[in-house]
PASEBA-1860 file (N, C-alpha, C; in nm, 3 decimals):
! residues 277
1> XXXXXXXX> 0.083/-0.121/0.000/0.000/0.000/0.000/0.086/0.126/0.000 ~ 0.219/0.138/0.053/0.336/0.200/0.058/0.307/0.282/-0.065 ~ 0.324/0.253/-0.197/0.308/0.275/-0.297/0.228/0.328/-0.401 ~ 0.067/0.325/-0.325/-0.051/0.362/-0.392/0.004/0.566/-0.386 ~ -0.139/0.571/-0.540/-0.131/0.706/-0.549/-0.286/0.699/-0.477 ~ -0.274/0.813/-0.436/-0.397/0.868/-0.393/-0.460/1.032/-0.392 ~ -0.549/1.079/-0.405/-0.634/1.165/-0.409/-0.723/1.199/-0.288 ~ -0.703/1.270/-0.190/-0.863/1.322/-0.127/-0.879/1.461/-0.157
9> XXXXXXXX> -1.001/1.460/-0.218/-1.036/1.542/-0.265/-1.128/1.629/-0.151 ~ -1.112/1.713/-0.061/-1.185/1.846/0.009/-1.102/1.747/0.167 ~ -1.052/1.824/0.212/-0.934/1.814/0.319/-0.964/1.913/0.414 ~ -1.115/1.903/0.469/-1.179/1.944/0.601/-1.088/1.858/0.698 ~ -1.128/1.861/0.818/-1.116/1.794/0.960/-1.119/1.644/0.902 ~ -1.243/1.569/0.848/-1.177/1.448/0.823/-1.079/1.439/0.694 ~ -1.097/1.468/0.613/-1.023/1.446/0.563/-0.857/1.475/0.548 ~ -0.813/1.536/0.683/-0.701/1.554/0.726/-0.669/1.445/0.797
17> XXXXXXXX> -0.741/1.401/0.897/-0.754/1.319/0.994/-0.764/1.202/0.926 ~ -0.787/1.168/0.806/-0.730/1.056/0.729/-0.599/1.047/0.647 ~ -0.599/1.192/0.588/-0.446/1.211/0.520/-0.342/1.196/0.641 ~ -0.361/1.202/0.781/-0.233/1.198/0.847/-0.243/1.025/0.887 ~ -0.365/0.970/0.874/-0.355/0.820/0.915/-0.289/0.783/0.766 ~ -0.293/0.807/0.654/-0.229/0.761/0.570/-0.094/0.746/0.616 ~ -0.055/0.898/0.613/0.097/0.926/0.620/0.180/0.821/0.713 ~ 0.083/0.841/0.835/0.131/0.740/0.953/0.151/0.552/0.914
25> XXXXXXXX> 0.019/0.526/0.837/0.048/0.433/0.777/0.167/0.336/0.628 ~ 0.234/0.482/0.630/0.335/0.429/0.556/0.318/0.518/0.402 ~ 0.206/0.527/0.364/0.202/0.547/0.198/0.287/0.709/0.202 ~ 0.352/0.683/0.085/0.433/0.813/0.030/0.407/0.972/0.022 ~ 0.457/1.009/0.105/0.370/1.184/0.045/0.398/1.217/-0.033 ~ 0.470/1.229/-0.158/0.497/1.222/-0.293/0.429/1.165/-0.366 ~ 0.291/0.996/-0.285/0.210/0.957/-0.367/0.054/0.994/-0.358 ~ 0.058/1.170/-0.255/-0.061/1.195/-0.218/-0.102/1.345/-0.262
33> XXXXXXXX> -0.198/1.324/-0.341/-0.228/1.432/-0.391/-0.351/1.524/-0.290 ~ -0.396/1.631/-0.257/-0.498/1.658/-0.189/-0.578/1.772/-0.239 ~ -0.682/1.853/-0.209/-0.776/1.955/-0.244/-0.809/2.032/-0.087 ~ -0.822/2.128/-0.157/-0.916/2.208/-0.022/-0.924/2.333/-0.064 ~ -1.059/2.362/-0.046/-1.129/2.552/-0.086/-1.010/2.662/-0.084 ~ -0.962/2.660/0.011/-0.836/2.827/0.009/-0.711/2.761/0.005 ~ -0.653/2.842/-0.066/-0.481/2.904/-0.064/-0.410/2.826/0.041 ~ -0.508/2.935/0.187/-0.369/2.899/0.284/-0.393/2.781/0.344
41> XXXXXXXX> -0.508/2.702/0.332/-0.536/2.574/0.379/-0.450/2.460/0.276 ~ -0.443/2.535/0.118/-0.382/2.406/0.068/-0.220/2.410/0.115 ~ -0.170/2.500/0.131/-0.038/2.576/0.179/0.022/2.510/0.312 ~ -0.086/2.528/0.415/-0.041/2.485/0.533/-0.037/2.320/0.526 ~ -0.112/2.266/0.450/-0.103/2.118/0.430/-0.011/2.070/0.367 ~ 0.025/2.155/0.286/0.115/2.095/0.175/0.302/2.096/0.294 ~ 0.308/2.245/0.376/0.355/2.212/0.440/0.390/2.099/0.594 ~ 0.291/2.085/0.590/0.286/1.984/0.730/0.318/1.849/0.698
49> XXXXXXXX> 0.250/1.810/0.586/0.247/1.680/0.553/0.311/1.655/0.424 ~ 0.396/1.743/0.310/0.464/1.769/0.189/0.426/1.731/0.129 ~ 0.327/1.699/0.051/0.184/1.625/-0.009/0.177/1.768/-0.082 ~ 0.127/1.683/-0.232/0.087/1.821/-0.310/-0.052/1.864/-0.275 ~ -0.056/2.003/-0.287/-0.186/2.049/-0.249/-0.267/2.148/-0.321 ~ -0.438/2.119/-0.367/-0.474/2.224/-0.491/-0.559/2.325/-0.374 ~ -0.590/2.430/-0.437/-0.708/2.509/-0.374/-0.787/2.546/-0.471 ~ -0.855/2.441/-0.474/-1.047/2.481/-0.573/-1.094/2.604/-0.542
57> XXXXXXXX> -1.048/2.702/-0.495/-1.103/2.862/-0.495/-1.025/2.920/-0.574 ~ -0.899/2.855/-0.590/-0.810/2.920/-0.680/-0.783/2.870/-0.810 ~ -0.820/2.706/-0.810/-0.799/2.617/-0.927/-0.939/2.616/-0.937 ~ -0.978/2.657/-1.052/-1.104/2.559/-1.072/-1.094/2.386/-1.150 ~ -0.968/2.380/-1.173/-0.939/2.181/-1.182/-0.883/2.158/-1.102 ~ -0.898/2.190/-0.970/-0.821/2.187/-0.883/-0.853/1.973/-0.867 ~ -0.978/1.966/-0.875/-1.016/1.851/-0.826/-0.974/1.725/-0.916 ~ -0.993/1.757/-1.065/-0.924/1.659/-1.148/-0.798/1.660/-1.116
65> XXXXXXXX> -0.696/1.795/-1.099/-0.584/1.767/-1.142/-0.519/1.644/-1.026 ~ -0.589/1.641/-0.883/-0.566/1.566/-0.780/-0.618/1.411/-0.816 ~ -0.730/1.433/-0.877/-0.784/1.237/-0.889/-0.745/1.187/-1.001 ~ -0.659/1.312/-1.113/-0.611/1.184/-1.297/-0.493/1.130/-1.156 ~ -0.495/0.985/-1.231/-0.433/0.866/-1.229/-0.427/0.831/-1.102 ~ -0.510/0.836/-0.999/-0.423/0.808/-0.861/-0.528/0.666/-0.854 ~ -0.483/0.599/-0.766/-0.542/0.457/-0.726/-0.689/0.452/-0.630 ~ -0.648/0.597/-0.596/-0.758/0.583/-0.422/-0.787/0.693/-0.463
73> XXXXXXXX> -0.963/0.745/-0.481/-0.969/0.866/-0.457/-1.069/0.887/-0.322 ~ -1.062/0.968/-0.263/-1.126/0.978/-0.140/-1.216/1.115/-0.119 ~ -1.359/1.092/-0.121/-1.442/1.178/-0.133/-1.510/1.271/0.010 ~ -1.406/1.370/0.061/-1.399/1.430/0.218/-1.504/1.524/0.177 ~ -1.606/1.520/0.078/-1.677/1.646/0.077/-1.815/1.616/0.133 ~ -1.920/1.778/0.132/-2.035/1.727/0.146/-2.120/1.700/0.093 ~ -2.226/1.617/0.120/-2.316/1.535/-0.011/-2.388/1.620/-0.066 ~ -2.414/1.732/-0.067/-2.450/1.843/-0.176/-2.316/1.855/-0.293
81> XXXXXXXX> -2.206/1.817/-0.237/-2.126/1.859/-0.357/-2.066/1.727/-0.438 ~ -2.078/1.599/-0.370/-2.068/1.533/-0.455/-2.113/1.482/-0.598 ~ -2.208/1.513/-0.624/-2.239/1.542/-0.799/-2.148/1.603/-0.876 ~ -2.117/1.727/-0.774/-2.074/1.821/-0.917/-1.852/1.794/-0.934 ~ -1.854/1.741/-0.757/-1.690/1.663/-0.828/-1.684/1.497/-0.935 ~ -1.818/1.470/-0.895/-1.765/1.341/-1.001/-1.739/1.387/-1.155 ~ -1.859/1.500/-1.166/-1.865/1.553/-1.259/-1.714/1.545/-1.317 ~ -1.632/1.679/-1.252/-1.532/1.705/-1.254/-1.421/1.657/-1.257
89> XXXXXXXX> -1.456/1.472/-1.223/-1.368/1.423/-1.222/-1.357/1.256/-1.299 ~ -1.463/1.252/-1.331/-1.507/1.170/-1.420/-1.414/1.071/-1.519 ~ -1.403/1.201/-1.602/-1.299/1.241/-1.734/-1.144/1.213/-1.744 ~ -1.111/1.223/-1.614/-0.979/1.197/-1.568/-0.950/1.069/-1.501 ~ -1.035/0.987/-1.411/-1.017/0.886/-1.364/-0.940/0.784/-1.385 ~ -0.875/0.676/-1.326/-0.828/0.568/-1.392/-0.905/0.457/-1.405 ~ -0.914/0.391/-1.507/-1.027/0.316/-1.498/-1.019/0.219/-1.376 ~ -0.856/0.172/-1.292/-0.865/0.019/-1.196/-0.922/0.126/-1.060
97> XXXXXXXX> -0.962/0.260/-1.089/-0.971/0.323/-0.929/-1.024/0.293/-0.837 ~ -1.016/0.314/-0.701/-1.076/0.233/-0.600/-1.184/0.412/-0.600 ~ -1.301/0.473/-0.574/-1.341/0.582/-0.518/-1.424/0.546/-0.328 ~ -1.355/0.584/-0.277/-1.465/0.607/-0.104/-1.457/0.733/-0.092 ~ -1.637/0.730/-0.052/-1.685/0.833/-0.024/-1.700/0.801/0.079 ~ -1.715/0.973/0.231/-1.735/0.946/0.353/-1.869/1.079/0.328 ~ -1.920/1.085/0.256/-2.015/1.170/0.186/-2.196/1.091/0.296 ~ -2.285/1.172/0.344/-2.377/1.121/0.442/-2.461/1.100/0.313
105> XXXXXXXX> -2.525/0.973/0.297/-2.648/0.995/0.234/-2.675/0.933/0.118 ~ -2.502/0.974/0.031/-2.501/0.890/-0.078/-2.465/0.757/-0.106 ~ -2.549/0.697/-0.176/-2.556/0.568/-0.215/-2.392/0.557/-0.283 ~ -2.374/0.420/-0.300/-2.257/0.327/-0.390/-2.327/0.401/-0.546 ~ -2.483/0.293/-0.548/-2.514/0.314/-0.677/-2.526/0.445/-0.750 ~ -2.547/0.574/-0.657/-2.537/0.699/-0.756/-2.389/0.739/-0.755 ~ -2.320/0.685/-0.722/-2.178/0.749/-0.721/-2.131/0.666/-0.842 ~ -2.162/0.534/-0.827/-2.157/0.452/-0.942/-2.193/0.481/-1.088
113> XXXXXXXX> -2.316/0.585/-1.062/-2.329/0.613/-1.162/-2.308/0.722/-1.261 ~ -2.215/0.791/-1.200/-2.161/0.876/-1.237/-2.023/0.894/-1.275 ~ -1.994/0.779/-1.305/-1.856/0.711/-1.335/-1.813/0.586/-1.410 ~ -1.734/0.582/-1.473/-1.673/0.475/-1.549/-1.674/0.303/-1.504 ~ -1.746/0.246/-1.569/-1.812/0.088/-1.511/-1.708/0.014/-1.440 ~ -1.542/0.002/-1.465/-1.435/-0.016/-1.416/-1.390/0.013/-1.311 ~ -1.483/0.150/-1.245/-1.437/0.196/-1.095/-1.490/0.168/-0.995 ~ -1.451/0.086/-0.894/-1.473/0.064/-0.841/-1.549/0.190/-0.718
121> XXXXXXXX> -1.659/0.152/-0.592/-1.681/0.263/-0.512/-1.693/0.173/-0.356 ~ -1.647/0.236/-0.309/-1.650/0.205/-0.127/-1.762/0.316/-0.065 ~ -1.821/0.318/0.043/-1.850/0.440/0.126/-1.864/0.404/0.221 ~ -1.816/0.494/0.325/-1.729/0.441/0.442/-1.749/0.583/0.512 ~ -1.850/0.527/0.663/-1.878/0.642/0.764/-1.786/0.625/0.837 ~ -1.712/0.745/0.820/-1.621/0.732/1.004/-1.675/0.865/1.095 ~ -1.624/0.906/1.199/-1.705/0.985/1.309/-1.534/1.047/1.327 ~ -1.591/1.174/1.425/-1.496/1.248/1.474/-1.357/1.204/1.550
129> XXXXXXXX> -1.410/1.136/1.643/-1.268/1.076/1.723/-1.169/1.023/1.639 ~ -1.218/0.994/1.493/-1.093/0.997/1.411/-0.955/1.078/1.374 ~ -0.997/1.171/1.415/-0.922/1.307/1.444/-0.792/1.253/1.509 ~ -0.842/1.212/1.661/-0.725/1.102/1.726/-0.666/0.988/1.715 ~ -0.721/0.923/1.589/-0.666/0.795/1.597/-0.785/0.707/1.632 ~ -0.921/0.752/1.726/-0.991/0.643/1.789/-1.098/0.665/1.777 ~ -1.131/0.661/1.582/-1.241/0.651/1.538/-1.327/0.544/1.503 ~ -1.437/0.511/1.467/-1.518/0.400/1.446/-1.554/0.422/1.317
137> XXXXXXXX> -1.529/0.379/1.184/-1.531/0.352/1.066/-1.667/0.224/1.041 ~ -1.784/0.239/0.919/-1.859/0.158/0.905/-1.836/0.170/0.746 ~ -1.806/0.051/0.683/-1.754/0.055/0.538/-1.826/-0.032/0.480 ~ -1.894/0.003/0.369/-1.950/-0.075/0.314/-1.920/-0.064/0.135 ~ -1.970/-0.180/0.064/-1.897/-0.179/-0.103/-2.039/-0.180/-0.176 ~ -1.977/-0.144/-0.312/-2.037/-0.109/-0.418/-2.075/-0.247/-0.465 ~ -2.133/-0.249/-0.621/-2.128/-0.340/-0.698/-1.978/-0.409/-0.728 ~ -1.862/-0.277/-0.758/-1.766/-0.355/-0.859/-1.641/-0.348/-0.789
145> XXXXXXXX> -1.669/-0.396/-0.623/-1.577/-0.388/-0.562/-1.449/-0.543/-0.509 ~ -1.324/-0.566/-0.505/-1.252/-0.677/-0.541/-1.214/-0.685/-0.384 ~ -1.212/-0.805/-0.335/-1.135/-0.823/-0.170/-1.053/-0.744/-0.155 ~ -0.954/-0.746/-0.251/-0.796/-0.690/-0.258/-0.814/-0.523/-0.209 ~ -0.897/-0.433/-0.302/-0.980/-0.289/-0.260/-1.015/-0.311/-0.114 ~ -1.130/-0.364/-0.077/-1.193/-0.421/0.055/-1.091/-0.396/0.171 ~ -0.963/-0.485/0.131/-0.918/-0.516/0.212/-0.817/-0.338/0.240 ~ -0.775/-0.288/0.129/-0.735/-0.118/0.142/-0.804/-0.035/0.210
153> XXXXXXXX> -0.947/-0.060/0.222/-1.039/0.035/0.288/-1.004/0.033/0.447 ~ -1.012/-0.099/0.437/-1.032/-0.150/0.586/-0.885/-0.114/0.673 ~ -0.823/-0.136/0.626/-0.669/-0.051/0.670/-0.659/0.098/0.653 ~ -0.713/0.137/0.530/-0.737/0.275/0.526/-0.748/0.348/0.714 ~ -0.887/0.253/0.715/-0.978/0.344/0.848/-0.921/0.283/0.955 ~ -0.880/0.167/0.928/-0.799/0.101/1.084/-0.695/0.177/1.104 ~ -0.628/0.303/1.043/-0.557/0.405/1.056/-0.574/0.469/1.178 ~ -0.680/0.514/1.176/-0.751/0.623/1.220/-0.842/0.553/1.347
161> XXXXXXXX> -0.826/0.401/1.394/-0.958/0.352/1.447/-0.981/0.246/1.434 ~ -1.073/0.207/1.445/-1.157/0.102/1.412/-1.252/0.045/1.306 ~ -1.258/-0.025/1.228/-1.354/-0.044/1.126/-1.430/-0.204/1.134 ~ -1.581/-0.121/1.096/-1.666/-0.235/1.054/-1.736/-0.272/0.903 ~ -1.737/-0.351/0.875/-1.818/-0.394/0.744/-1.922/-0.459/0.764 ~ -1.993/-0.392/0.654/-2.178/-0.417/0.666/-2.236/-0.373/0.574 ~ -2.363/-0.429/0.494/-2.437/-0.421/0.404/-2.464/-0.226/0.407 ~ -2.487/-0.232/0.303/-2.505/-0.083/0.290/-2.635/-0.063/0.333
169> XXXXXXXX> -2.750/-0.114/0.317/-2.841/-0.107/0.370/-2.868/-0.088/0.561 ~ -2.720/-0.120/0.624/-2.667/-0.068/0.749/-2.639/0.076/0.751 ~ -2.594/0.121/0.680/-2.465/0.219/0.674/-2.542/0.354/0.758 ~ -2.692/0.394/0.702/-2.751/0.491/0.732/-2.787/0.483/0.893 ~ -2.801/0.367/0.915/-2.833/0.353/1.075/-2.692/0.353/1.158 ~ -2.620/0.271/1.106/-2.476/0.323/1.155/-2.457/0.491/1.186 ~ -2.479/0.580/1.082/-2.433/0.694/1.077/-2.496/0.803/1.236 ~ -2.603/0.671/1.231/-2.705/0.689/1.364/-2.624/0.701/1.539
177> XXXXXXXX> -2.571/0.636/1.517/-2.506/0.573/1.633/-2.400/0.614/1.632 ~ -2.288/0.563/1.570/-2.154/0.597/1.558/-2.150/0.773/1.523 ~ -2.221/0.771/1.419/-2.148/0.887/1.319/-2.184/1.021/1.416 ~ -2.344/0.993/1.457/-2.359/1.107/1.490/-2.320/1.086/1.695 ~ -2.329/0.982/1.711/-2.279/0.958/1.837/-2.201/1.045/1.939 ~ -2.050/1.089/1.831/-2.043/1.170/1.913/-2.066/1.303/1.976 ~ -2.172/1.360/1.904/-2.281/1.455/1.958/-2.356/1.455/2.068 ~ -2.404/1.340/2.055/-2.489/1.276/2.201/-2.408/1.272/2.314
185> XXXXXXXX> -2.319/1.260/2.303/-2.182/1.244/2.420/-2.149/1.361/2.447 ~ -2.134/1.496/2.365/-2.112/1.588/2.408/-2.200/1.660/2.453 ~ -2.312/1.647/2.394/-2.454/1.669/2.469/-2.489/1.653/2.584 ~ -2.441/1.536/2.651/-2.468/1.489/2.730/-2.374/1.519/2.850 ~ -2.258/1.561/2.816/-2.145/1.580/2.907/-2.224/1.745/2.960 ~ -2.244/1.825/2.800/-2.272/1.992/2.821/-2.369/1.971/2.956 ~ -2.479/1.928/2.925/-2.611/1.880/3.030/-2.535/1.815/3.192 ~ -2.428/1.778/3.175/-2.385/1.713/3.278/-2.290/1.781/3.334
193> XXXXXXXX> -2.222/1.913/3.289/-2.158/2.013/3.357/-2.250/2.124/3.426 ~ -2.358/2.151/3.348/-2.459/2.248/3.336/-2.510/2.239/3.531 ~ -2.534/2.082/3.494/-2.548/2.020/3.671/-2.520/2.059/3.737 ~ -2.336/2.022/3.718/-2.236/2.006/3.787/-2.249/2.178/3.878 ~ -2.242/2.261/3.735/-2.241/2.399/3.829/-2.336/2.456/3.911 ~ -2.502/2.374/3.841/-2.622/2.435/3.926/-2.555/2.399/4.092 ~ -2.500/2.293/4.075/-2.425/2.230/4.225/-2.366/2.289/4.317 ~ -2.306/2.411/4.258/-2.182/2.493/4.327/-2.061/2.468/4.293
201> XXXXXXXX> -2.033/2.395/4.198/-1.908/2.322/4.127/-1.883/2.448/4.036 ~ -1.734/2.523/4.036/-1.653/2.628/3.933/-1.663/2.560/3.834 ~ -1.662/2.631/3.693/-1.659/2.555/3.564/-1.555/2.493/3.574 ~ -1.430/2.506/3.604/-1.320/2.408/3.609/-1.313/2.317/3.652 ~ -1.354/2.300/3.767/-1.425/2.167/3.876/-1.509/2.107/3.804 ~ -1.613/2.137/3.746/-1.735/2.099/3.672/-1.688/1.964/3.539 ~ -1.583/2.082/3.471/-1.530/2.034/3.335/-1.460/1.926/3.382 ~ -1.342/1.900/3.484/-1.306/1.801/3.514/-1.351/1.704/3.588
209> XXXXXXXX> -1.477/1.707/3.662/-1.540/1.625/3.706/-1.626/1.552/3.579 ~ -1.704/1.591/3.505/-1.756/1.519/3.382/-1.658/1.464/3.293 ~ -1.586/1.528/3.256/-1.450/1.527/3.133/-1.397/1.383/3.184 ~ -1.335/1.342/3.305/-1.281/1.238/3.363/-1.329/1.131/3.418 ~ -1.484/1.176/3.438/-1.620/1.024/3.444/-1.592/0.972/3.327 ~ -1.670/1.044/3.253/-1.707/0.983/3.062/-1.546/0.908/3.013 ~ -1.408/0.964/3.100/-1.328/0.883/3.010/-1.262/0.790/3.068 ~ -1.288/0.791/3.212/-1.288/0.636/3.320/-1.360/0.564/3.248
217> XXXXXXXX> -1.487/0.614/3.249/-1.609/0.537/3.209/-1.563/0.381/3.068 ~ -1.561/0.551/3.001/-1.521/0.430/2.871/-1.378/0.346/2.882 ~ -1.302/0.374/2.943/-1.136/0.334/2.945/-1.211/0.185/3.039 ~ -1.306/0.178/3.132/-1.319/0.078/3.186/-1.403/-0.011/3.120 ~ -1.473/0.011/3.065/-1.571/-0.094/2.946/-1.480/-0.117/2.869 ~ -1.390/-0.061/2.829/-1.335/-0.105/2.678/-1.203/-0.197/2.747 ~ -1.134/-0.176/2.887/-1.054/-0.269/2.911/-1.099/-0.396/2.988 ~ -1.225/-0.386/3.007/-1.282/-0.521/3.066/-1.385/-0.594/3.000
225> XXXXXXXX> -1.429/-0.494/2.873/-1.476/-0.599/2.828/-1.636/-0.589/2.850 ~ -1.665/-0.533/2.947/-1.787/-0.585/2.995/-1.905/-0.510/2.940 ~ -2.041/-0.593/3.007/-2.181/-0.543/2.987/-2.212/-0.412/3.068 ~ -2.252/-0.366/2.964/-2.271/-0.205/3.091/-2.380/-0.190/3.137 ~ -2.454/-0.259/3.121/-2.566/-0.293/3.197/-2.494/-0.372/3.391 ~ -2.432/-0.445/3.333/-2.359/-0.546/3.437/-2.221/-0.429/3.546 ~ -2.195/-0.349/3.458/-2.125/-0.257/3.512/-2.186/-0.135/3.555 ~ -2.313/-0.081/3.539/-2.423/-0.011/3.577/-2.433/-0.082/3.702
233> XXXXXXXX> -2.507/-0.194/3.716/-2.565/-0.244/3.805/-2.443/-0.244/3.948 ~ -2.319/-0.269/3.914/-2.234/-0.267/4.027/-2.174/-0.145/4.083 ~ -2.245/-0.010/3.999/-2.208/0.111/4.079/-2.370/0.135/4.169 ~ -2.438/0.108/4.101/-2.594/0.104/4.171/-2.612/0.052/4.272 ~ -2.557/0.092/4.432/-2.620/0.019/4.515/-2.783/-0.002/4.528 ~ -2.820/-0.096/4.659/-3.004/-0.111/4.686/-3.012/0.027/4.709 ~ -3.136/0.119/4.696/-3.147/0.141/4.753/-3.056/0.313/4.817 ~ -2.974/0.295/4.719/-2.856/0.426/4.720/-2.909/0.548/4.653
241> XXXXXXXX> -2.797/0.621/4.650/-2.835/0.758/4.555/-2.799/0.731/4.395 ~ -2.741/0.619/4.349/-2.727/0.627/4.206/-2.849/0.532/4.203 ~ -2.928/0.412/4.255/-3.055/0.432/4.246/-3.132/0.519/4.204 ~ -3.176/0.621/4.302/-3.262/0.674/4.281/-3.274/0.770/4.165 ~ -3.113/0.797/4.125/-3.097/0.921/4.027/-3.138/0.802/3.873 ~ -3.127/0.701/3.917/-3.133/0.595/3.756/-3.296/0.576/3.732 ~ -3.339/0.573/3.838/-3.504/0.613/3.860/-3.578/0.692/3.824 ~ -3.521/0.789/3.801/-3.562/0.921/3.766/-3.538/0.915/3.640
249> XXXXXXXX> -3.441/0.891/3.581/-3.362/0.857/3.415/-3.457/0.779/3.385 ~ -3.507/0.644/3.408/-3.615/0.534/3.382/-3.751/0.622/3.397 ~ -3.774/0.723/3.436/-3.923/0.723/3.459/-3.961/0.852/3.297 ~ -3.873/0.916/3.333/-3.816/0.966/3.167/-3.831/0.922/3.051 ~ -3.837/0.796/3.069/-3.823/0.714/2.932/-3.673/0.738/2.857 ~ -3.608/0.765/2.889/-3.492/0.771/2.859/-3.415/0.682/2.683 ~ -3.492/0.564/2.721/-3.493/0.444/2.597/-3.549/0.534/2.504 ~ -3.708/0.531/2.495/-3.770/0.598/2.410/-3.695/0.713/2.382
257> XXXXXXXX> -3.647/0.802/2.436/-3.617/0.942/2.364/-3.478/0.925/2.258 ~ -3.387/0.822/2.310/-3.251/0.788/2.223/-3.348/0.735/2.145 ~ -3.469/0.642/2.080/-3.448/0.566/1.947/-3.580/0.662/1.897 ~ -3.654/0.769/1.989/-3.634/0.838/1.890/-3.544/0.987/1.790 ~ -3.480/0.980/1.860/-3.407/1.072/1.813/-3.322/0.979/1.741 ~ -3.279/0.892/1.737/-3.253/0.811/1.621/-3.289/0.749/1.523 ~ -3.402/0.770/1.524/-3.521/0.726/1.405/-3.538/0.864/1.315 ~ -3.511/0.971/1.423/-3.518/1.087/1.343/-3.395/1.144/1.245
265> XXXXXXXX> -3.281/1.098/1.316/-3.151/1.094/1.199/-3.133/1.030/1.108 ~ -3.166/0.879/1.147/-3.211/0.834/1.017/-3.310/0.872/0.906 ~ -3.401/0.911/0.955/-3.531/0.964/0.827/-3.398/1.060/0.796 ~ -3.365/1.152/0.863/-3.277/1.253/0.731/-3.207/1.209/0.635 ~ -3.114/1.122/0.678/-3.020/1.027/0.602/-3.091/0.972/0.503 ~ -3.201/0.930/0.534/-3.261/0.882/0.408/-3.361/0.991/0.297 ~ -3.317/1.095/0.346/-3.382/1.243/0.302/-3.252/1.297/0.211 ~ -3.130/1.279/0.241/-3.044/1.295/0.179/-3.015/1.211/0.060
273> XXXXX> -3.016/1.098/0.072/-3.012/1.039/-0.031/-3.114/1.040/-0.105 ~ -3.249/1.053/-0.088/-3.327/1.047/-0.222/-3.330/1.184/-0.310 ~ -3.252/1.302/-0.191/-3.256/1.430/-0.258/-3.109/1.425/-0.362 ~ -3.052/1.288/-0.350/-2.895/1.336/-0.475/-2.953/1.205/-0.564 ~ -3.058/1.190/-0.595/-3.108/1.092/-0.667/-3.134/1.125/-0.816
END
């Protein structure tokens, strides 16, 4: 993989946060071409990571000149604009190309179809914590996709994280959970400092009292393994005060309000895609 050329085309937050899991992963910065709207964004990239860099405010081929011939092209934009780069980039493609999109909404098959029968397409949700390294990737394939590709994706995002594979017909509910996930977490922390201070707790006190639950929290599920239900239950004494406060959470409906507010991200997701149809 050392060796592949590659393309990401719009080099926001993720798509940095994948160009440096590349880098980290070995492939050449000499074999990475990139895009991004301004000057000094393609500038500062080009310096950090020595990777050539276009600025589509300044190039208007900025986007072909990054995806002729490369192996991987990688689609960091948003699903309003993916139409108008395939467009753009169509023409130039190689026919063995691998294309992943991390684009919300769009299908394999319209990306598919806007491109040369030979190219292959991936699309592949990853979420923020990718940023660090300890993202959750959900990848799923096209029609004209080969193990050998498959197996690039999946290292791709194991860069950056973690990756799962799953029918595309997953992918939108994934985006549910994972993608938008970590929103809910920060949501939930904001709501849980907000507490903290109605309490008498300084924002500083506050921030580090939540900030350092949520990452015990998870550091201890993820090194033991366990049911968090089963690990709930053993901070819950009879009869205690995390009782009664879980009581109050249960009488809430708490269940109900996560699936629906996840029923409701999904309907968008699926609002997005029939609108690039």
């Amino acid at each position: 993989m050392q060796d592949t050329t590659v393309a990401i085309i719009g080099s926001g937050s993720m798509g940095t946060a994948i160009l440096s899991g590349m880098v980290r992963h070995g492939i050449k910065k000499e074999n990475i071409k990139v895009t991004t709207r301004k000057v000094e964004s393609a500038d500062a990239l080009a310096k950090k990571f020595g990777v050539t860099a276009y600025a589509a405010g300044y190039q208007p081929n900025a986007n072909a000149l990054a995806a002729e011939g490369a192996q991987i092209i990688l689609l960091a934009i948003k699903p309003a604009n993916v139409i108008e780069v395939l467009d753009q980039i169509k023409n130039v493609i190689a026919k063995d190309a691998l294309v992943i999109s991390v684009a919300a909404g769009i299908t394999t098959a319209t990306i598919e179809s806007y491109l040369p029968d030979s190219v292959a397409v991936i699309r592949a949700m990853p979420n923020t914590p990718a940023l660090i390294q300890r993202g959750l990737t959900g990848i799923s394939v096209g029609s004209r996709v080969s193990a050998d590709q498959l197996a690039v994706a999946v290292a791709l995002f194991d860069a950056v994280g973690k990756s799962v594979v799953l029918a595309e017909d997953q992918i939108d509910a994934l985006s549910t959970i994972s993608g938008s996930g970590p929103a809910y977490v920060f949501y939930l922390m904001e709501e849980f400092i907000a507490t903290a201070k109605a309490m008498g707790f300084s924002q500083e006190d506050a921030y580090l009292l939540v900030t350092q639950t949520f990452l015990g929290a998870s550091e201890l599920i993820t090194q033991t393994q366990g049911d968090p239900a089963e690990l709930r239950r053993q901070v819950t004494s009879p009869n205690g005060t995390t009782m009664k406060a879980i009581a109050v959470l249960e009488e809430g409906k708490l269940h109900t309000l996560f699936l629906k507010a996840t029923t409701a991200a999904l309907a968008r997701a699926k609002e997005i895609s029939q609108e690039q149809k």
